[in-house]
C-alpha positions as CSV (number, residue, x, y, z in Angstrom):
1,X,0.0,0.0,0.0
2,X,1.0,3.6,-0.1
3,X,2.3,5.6,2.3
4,X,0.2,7.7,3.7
5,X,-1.1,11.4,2.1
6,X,-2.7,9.3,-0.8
7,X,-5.5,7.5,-1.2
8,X,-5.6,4.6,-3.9
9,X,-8.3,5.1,-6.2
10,X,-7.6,2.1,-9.1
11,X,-5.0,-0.4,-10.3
12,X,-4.3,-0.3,-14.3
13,X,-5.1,-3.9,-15.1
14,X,-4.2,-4.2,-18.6
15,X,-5.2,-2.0,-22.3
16,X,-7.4,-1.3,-24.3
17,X,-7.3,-1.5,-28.0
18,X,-4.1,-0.2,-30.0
19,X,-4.0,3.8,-29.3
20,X,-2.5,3.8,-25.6
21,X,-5.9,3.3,-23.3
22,X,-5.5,1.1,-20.2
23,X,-7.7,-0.6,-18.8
24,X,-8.6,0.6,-14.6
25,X,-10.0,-1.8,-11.9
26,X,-11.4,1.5,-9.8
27,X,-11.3,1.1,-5.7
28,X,-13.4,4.1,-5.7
29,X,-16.9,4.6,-5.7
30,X,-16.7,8.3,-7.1
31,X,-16.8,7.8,-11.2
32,X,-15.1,11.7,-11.5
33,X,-12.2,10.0,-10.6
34,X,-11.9,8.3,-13.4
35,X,-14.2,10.4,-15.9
36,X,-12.7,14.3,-15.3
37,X,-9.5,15.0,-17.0
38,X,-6.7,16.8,-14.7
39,X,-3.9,15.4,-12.4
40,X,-3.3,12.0,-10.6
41,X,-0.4,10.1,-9.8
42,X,0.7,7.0,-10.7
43,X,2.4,4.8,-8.6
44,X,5.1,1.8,-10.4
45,X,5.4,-1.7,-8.9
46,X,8.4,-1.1,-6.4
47,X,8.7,2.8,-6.0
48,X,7.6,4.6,-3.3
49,X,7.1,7.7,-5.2
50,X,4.0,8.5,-7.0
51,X,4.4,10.4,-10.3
52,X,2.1,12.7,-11.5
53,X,0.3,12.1,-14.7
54,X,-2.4,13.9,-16.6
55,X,-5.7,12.0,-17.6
56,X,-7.4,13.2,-21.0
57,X,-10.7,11.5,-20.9
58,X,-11.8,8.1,-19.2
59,X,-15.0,6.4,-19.9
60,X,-16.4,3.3,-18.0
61,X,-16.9,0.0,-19.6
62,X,-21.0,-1.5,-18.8
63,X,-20.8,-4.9,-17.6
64,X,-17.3,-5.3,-16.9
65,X,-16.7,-3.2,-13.9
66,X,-13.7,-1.1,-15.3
67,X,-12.8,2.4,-16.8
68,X,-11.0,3.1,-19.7
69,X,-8.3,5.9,-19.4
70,X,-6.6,7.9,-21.6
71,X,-3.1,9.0,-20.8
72,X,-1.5,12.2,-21.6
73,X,1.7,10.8,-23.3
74,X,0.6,7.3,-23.5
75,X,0.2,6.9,-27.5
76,X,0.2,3.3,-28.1
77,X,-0.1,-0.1,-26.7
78,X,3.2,-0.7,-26.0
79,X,3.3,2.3,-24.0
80,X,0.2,1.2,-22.0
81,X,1.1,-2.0,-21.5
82,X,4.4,-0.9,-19.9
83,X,1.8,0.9,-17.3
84,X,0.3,-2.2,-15.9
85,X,-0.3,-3.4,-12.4
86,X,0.3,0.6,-11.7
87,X,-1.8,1.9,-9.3
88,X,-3.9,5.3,-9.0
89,X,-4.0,7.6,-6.6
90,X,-4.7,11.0,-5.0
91,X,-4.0,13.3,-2.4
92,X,-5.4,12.2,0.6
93,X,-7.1,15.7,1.0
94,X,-8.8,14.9,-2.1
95,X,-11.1,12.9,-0.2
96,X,-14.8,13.9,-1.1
97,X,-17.3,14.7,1.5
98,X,-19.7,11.4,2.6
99,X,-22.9,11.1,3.6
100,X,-24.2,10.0,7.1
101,X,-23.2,6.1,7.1
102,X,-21.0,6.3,4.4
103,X,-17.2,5.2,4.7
104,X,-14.4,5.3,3.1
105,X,-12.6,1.5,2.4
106,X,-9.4,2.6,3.8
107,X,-11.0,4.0,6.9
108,X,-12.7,0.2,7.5
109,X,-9.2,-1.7,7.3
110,X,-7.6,-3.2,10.2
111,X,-10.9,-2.3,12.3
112,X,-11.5,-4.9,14.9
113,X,-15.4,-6.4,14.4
114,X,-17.0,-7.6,17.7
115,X,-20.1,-9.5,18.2
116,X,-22.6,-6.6,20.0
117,X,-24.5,-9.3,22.0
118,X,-21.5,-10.9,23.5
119,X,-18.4,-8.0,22.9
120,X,-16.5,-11.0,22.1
121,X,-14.0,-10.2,19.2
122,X,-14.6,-11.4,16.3
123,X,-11.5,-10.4,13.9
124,X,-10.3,-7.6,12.0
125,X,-11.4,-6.7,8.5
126,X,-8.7,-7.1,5.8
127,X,-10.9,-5.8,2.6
128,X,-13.9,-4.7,1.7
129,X,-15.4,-6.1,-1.6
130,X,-18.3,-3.7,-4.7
131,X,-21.2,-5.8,-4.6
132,X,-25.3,-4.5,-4.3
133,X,-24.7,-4.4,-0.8
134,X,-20.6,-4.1,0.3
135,X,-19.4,-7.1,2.0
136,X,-16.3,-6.6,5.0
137,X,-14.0,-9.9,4.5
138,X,-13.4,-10.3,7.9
139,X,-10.2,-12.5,9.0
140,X,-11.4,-14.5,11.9
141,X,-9.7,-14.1,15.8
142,X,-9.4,-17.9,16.4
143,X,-9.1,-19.5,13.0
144,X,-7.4,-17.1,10.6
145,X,-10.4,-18.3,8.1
146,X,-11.3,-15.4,6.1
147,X,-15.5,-14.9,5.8
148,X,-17.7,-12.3,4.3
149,X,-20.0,-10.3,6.1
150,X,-22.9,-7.8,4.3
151,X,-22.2,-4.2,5.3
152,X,-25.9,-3.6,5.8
153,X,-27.4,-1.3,8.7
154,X,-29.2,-4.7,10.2
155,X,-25.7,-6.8,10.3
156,X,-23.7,-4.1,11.0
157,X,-25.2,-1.2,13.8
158,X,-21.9,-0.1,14.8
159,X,-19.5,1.4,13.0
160,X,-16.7,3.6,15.3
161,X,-13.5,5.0,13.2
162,X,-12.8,6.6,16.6
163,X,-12.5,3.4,18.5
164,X,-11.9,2.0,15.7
165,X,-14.0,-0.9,15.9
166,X,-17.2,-2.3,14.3
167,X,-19.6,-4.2,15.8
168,X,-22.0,-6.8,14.4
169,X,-25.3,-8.9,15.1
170,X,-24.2,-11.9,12.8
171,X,-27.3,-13.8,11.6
172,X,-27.3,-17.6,12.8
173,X,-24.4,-19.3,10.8
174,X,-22.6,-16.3,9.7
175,X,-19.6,-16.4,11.7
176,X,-18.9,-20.3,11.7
């Protein structure tokens, strides 16, 4: 991951076509990200300095859960290609403003998720995964197994980045 001051917001995961586009897996849910041209920074596999690129245009693919970015400087495919498994990112103080129960998926990372009937710990979520509702992959206390848990208001009352804990009312066979 980065250091912090930036916020991951894709990873390039391959091309598209012949004229330089690559191909974005966002881990953002704010399509401007990807859609208005101006600055982000790109981050190569090994470097611990982001560089700052310009995207032209981007445009997101139905149906396959990508964008499609274009570039400034990147002309062909060779060029794109040499840009993959880069990641995306942006100032951390680029963050946009949220919405009562809305989080940001580097905010829920490493919290520690207890069971609200029993305060027993549970485990600590390691990733958050886009589906209708979010799911928390939680890595369990005793068994290391990971499971996936809804991140819906009924499941999932508690929510304290302060503490930084979550707490859950797991439906019967959910955590097992």
């Amino acid at each position: 991951m980065v250091d912090t001051g930036w916020l991951e917001i894709g990873k390039i995961v391959g091309v598209q076509g012949l004229k330089g586009e690559v191909r974005v897996y966002p881990n953002s849910d704010f399509p401007e990200r990807f859609e208005q041209p101006g600055r982000r920074w790109l981050l190569r596999p090994g470097a611990t300095e982001p560089e700052q690129i310009e995207l032209v245009s981007g445009r997101y693919l139905n149906g396959k859960g990508l964008y499609v970015l274009q570039i400034k400087g990147i002309g062909d495919r060779t060029q794109a290609e040499a840009l993959k498994d880069c990641r995306l990112l942006v100032p951390e103080s680029d963050r946009p403003p949220l919405e009562e129960g809305e989080f940001h998926v580097s905010d829920l990372l490493g919290l520690k998720v207890f069971d609200q009937a029993t305060q027993a710990l549970v485990g600590t979520v390691v990733d958050v995964f886009a589906a209708g509702n979010d799911l928390l992959e939680v890595e369990l206390s005793e068994s290391g197994a990971k499971t996936l848990i809804p991140f819906v208001k009924a499941i999932v009352p508690v929510v304290d980045l302060q503490q930084r804990r979550i707490e859950i009312t797991p439906p019967a066979g959910l955590i097992e």
